[in-house]
N, C-alpha and C positions, 0 to 999 in steps of 0.2 A: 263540514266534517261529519263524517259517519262511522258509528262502530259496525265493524263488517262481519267480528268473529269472535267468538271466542274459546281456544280449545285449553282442556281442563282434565288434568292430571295429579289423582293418589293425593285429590286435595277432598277431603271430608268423605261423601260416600258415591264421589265416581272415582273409584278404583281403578279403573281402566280408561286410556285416553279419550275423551268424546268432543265433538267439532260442534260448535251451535254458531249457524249462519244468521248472520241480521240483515235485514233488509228495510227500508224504508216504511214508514207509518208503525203500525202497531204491530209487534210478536208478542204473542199469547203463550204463557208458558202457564201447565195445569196438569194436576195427578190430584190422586190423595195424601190425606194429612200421611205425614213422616214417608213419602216417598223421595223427599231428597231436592224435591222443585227449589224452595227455598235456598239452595248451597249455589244456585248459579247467581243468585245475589251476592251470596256472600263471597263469592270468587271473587265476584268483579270486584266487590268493595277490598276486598283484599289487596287485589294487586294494582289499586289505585293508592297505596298505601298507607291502611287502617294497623294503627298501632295497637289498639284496645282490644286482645281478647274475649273484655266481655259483650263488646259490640258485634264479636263473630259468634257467640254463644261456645264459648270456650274457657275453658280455666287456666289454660300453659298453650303456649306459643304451638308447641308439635299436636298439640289437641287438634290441629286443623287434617295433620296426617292421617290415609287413610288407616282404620283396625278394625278388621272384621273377620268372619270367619276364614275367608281364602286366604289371612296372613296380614303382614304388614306392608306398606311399602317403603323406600328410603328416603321419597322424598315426596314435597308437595307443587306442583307445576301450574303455572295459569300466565296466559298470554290472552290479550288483550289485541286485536289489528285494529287501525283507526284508516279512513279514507283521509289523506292529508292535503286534498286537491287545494282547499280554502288556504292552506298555510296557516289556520291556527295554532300545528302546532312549531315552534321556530326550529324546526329541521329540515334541511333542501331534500326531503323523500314524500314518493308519493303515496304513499304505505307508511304505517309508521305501528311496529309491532313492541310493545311493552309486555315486560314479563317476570314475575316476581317467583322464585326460586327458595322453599326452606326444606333443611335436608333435616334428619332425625335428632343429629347431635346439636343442632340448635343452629348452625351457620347458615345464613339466609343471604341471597343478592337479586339484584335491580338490575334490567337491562333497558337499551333501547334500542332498537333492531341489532340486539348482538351483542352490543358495547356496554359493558358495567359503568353505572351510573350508581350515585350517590340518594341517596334516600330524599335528602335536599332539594335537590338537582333538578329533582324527579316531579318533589311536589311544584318547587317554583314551575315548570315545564306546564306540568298538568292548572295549575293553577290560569296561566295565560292564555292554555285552551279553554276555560272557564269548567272545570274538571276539580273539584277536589274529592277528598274524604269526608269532611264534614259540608259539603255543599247538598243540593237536593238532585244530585246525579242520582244518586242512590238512598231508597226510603227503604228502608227495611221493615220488616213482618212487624207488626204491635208496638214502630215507632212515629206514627205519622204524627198521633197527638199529644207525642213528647215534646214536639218542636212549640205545640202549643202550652204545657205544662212547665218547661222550660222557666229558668232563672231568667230577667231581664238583660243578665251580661251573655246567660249561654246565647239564650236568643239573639243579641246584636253582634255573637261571632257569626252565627249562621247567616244574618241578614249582610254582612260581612263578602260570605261568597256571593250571597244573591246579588249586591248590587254591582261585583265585576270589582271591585277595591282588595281582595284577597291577596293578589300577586302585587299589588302595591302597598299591604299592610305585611307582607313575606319579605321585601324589600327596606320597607321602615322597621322592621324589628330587627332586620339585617343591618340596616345603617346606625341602627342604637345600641345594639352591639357591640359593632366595630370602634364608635363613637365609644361605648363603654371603655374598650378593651385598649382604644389611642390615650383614654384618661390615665389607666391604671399605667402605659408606660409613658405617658410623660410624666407623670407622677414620680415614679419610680428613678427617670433619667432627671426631674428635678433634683430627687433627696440625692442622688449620685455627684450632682455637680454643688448642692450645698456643700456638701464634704470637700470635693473637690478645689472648687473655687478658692476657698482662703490659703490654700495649698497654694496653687496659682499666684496667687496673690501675694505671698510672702516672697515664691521666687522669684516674680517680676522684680520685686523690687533689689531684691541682688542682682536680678540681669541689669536690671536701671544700672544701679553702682557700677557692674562691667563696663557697661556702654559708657559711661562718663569717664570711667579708666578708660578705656580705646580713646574716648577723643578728648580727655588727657593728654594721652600719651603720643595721640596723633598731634596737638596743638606742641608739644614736647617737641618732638622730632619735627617738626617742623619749624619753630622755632631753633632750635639747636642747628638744625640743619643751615639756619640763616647762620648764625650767629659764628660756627666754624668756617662757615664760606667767606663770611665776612672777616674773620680774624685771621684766616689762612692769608688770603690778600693781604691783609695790614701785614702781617708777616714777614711775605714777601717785598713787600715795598721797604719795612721798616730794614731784610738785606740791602737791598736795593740802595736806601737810603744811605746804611753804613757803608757800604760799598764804595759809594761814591765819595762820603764822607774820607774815607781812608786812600783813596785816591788821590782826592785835595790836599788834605796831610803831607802826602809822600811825595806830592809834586812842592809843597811848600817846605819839606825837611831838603830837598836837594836844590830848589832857591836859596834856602839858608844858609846850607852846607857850602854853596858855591859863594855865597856873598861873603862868610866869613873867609874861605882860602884868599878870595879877594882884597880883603881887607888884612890879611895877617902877610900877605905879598906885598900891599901898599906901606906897611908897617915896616917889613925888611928893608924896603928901599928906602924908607924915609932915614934910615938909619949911615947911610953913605951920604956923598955931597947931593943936594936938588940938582927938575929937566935932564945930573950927572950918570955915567954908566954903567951899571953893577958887572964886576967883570965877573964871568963864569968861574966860578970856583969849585973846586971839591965840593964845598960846605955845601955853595948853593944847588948843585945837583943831587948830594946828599939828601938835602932839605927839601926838596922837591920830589923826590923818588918817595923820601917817606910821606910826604903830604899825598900823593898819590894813592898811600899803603892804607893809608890812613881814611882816605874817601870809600874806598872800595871796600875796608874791612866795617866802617859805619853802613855801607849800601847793603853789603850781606847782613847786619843785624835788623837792621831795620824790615827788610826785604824775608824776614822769619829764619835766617839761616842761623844756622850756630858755627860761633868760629873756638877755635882749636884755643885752650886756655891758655895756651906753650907757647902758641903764634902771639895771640894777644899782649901777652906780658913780652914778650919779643921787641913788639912794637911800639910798646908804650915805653922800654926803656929805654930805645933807640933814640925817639921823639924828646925824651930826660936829658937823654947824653948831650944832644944837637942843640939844644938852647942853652943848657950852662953852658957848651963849648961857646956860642954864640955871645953869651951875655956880657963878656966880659967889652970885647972890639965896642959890640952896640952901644953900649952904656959912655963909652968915651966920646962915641960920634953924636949920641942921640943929641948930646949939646949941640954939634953941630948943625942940624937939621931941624929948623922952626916947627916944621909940621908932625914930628913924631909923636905931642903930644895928644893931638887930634887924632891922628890914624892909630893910637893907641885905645880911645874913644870908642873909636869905629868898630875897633875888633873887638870890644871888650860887646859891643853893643849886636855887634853878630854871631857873635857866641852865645848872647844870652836868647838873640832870636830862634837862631840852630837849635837853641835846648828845649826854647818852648814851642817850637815846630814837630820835634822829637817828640813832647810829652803830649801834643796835640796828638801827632800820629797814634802814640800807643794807645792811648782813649780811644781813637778811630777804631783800632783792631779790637779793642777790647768789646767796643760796641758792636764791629761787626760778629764779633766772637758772641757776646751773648743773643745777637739779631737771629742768628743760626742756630743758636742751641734753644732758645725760646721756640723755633720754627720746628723744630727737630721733637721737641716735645709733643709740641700742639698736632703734631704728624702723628705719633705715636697713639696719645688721645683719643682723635677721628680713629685712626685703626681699630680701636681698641673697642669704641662707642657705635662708628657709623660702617667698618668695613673700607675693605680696598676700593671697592666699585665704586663708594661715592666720595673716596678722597681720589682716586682717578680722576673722577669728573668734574673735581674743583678747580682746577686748572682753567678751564673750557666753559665753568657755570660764570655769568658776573654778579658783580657785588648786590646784592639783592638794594632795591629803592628804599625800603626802610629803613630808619636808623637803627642802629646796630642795638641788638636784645640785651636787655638790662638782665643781666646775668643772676639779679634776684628776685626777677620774675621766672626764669627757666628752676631756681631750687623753689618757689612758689607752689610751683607744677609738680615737681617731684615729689616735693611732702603729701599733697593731694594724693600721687599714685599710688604714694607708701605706703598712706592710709587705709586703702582700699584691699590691700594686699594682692596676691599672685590670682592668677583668672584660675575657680577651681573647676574643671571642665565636669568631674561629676553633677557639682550643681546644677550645668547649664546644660547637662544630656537629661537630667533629673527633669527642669524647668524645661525641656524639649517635650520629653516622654508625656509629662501631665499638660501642655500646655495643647498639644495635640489631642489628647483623650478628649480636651474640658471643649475643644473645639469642635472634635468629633459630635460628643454628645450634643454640645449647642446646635450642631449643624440636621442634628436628628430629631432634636424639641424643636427646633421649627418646621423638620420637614412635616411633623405630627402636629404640630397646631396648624398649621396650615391645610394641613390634611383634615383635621379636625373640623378645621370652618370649612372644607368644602364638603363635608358630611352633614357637620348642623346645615348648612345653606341647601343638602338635599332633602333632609329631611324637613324642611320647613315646606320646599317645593312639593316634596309628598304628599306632607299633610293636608297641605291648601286643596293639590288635587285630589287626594281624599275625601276629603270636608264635601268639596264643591259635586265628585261623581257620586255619593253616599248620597247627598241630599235630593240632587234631581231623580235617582235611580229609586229612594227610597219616595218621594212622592208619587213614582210612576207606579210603584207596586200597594202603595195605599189606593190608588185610585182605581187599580184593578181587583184588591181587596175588597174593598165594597161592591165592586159588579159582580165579582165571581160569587162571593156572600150570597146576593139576590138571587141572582140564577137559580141556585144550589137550595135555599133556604125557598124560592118563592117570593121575596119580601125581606122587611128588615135593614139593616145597616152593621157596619163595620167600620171599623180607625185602628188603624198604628198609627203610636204617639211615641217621641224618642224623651228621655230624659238622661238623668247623671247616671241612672243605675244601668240605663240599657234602652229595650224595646219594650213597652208594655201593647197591649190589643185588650179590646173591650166590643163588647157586640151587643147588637139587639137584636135577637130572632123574632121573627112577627109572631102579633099579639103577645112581643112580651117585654120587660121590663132589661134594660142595659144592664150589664153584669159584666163582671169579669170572666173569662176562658175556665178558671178554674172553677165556677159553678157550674159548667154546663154540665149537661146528661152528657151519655157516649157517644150517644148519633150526632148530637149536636156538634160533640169534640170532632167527629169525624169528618163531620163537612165543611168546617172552619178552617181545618189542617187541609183539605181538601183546595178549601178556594182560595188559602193562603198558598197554598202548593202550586196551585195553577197563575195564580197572578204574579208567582217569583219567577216560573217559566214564564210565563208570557213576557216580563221585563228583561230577565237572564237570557232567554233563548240558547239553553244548553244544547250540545249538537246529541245529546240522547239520557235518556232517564230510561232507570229499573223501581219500580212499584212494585214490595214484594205485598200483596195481599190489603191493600189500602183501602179497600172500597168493602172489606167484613162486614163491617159495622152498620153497613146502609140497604136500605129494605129498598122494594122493587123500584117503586118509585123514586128514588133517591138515584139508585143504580141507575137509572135510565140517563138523569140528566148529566151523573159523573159521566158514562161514556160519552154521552153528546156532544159534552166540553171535551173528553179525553180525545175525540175524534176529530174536534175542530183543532185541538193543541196540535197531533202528528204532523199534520203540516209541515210545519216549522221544527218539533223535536221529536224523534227519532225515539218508540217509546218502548220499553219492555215491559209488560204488564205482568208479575206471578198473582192467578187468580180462584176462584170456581164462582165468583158473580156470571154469569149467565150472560148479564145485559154487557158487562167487559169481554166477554171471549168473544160476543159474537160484533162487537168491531176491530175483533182483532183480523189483521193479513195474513200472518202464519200462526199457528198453533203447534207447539210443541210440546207433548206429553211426557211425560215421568214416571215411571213407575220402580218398584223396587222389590226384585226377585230375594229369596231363602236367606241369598248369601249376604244380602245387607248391603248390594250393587246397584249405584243409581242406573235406570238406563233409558238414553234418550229418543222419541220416536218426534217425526215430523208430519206434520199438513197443513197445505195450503187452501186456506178456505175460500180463497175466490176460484180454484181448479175446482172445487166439488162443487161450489155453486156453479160454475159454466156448464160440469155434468150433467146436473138437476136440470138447467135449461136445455139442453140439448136432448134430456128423455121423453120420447115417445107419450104423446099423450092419453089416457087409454079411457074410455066411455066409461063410464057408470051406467 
């Protein structure tokens, strides 16, 4: 990956759009003091997203805008193009143009080739290309040996980008966060269903009570439902029963009935001579017409008819008349006739049968009469309890196997239902409403604890991969610390050592005693920050660095071996040097000047210092 460009608009004192082309190895950018060199740092760090006004030398956010004498502008513009052939950065372009936008009234936006991006977004992005703001992309004017002045914690954020863990420590403050922000609502959806739940809880237990009325009520009607099926049959059988009952009767009332005319016949004759002839008489035809009258007017009573009270009494004194008429002849013959006393006997005897055949039958009817009306009832009942549909289908159901329900186990049942009272359907839309919410939530506090542990289980995984690229990354850049030290110094020694507070560094410059960074002189500061600088590259391998003015501090000799190192670094990173060291410009590739006309306008000029040196070889040699 390479920076290829950078064009830069009404941001500090380029007023006017200018294009600055990057090229591989080293660009030399140089003017003098206050003509503006410096602002192409501070673009870049800008639109890499530096929050810190006072790290732009700024006091308010539009301070970046330009104000000078030709006026103001409305806005401040700086884009950034990266070469993205490597795919460092995770976008499928091959190009990849960033550009950060703030207008006067203070609304400022992020893009990336085009598309508004989030500040976030932007840094995780930058972050994976191994790009930050506070990474050593960019070292600005009179900060190199701040990195070395530095708190132990500041210092282990910046070792932080150095060792490549940044976008994975962007990631874990991200996942603790979230992790925070899953606590506060399961929290929250706890205290909800604490309230909740006894709520729940109460109405369960009146839905309980429902539910044991329903199957109550079900064990109710179910039983019931035997116990009518079974009583309607008994019912019917016990007609059945009288039915037949009064049949028998009514065939044993006209046995009787015939055995008594039998005997009250045998009785007449015994009353003439014996084996002798009864001759046909008035009487006897009389007395036979009414015995007839008489059979037929008992068949109709018996038989449920009602006979005429007029006819009755009719007959009955007809039947009065015919035996006193009779009584008198009989009583003179009955001496004559041995057997009269006996078929006197007989009749007496089937008469009293006749009567108790009669008082059989009307029990019969009266049995059948209440067999019917009990059936008639128990009809009404079922209507009344279970509906037509399922007194239809007792006919056709059979008698259920069991023996028949103890009618005070069925009021057992009932007092139970009573107890419980009618089903109050507000309750159970109540005990519906909350029981759904408490389900809801439950089903939410596990999707969040769950969620939960798959965050702590990432962030655990982060960490370890933190821990483990921190440590290897952070020995590779002590081990280049101490060579770069040597180089730079001549001699002597170096260590980064980590503790609880951070990063600490301690050095020994030759010929002299170990000390900590913050004793050292300037020069010293500068070449430590230097070889610290160079050993974070060397492990980082950023795809390009801006050095505004790094190398002030260091006299010719010092300057000689910074560029030698700086020259051997381009290789690998892509370097923008702002300078006026001498022994820096001249390994630089291009050189771009700055300078700054009346109006307070940076303005950009270029050269490439290997065309002027092929020049110089190609001129003409000329004698002395």
């Amino acid at each position: 990956m390479q920076l290829l460009s950078a064009d830069i608009q009404g941001f500090k004192s380029f007023a006017k759009r200018v294009h600055v082309s990057f090229g591989p190895g080293i660009t030399g950018v140089v003017g003098p003091n206050g003509s503006g060199k410096s602002n192409i740092a501070e673009a870049i760090r800008w639109v890499l997203g530096e929050q810190s006004v006072k790290a732009l030398r700024a006091k308010e956010r539009t301070d970046v805008l330009y104000s000078g004498s030709i006026g103001t502008v409305d806005r401040a513009f700086v884009q950034l193009t990266f070469d993205n052939e490597s795919g460092k950065f995770p976008i499928d372009a091959a190009e990849i143009a960033i550009a950060r936008t703030l207008y006067r009234d203070g609304e400022s936006s992020y893009t990336v080739n085009g598309e508004d991006v989030r500040l976030l977004d932007l840094q995780h992005m930058l972050a994976q290309a191994g790009i930050g703001t506070k990474s050593y992309a960019v070292i600005s004017q009179g900060t190199v040996d701040q990195y070395l002045t530095a708190t132990p914690a500041a210092r282990r954020e910046l070792f932080d980008e150095a060792t490549g863990i940044k976008p994975l420590k962007i990631t874990l403050n991200t996942s603790n966060l979230k992790l925070a922000r899953a606590k506060t609502h399961a929290d929250e959806i706890r205290a909800v269903l604490a309230e909740l739940t006894p709520k729940v809880t109460f109405l369960q237990r009146q839905i309980d009570r429902y539910e044991k009325r329903d199957a109550w009520e079900r064990e109710f009607k179910e039983k019931q439902h035997e116990w009518y099926t079974a009583a309607w049959h008994e019912g019917q059988r016990a007609i059945l029963a009288s039915q037949t009952a009064l049949q028998e009767a009514e065939q044993d009332i006209i046995r009787a009935r015939n055995a008594r005319i039998a005997a009250e016949e045998a009785k007449m004759e015994s009353v003439v001579a014996p084996q002798a002839t009864v001759p046909t008489t008035p009487f006897t035809t009389q007395a036979r017409a009414l015995l007839r009258a008489s059979e037929h007017a008992l068949a109709s009573i018996l038989g449920g008819k009602s006979l005429d009270n007029a006819e009755l009494q009719k007959l009955i004194g007809a039947i009065t008349a015919l035996l006193e008429e009779k009584q008198a002849p009989a009583q003179k013959t009955a001496s004559q006739n041995p057997d009269y006393t006996a078929r006197s006997a007989a009749l007496e005897r089937a008469r009293q049968d006749e009567i108790a055949s009669e008082r059989q039958g009307a029990t019969a009817r009266i049995g059948l009469q209440q067999a019917e009306r009990e059936a008639a009832e128990l009809e009404q009942e079922i209507l009344r309890e279970c509906g037509t549909e399922f007194l239809s289908r007792i006919p056709s159901t059979p008698i259920p196997e069991t023996a028949f329900i103890n009618p005070e186990e069925l009021r057992r049942l009932a007092d139970k239902i009573s107890a419980v009272g009618q089903r109050d359907e507000l309750v159970v839309k109540e005990y519906e409403e909350a029981s759904k919410r408490a389900q809801e939530f439950s089903q939410q506090l596990g999707d969040i604890e769950r969620t939960m542990q798959d965050i702590e289980r990432c962030i655990t995984e982060v960490t370890a991969q933190m821990d483990e690229t921190f440590a290897r990354q952070f020995e590779q850049i002590n081990t280049s610390f101490q060579k770069f030290f040597i180089e730079l110094f001549g001699g002597g020694s170096a260590h980064l050592t980590q503790n609880d507070e951070g990063i600490d560094i301690t050095v020994t410059p030759p010929r002299k005693r170990t000390r900590h960074v913050s004793l050292l002189s300037g020069g010293e500061r500068a070449l430590t920050s230097l070889a610290l600088l160079l050993s974070i590259l060397n492990a980082q391998e950023p795809p390009f660095i801006v050095l505004d003015e790094v190398d002030a501090a260091l006299d010719e000799a010092n300057s000689r071996r910074f560029a030698m190192l700086l020259k051997q670094q381009s290789h690998t990173t892509q370097s923008i040097v702002i300078s006026h060291n001498r022994e820096t410009m001249a390994s630089a590739n291009v050189l771009y000047g700055v300078t700054m006309h009346a109006d307070g306008v940076s303005t950009l000029y270029s050269v490439k210092l290997e065309e002027i040196a092929q020049e110089h070889l190609d001129a003409p040699t000329i004698a002395v």
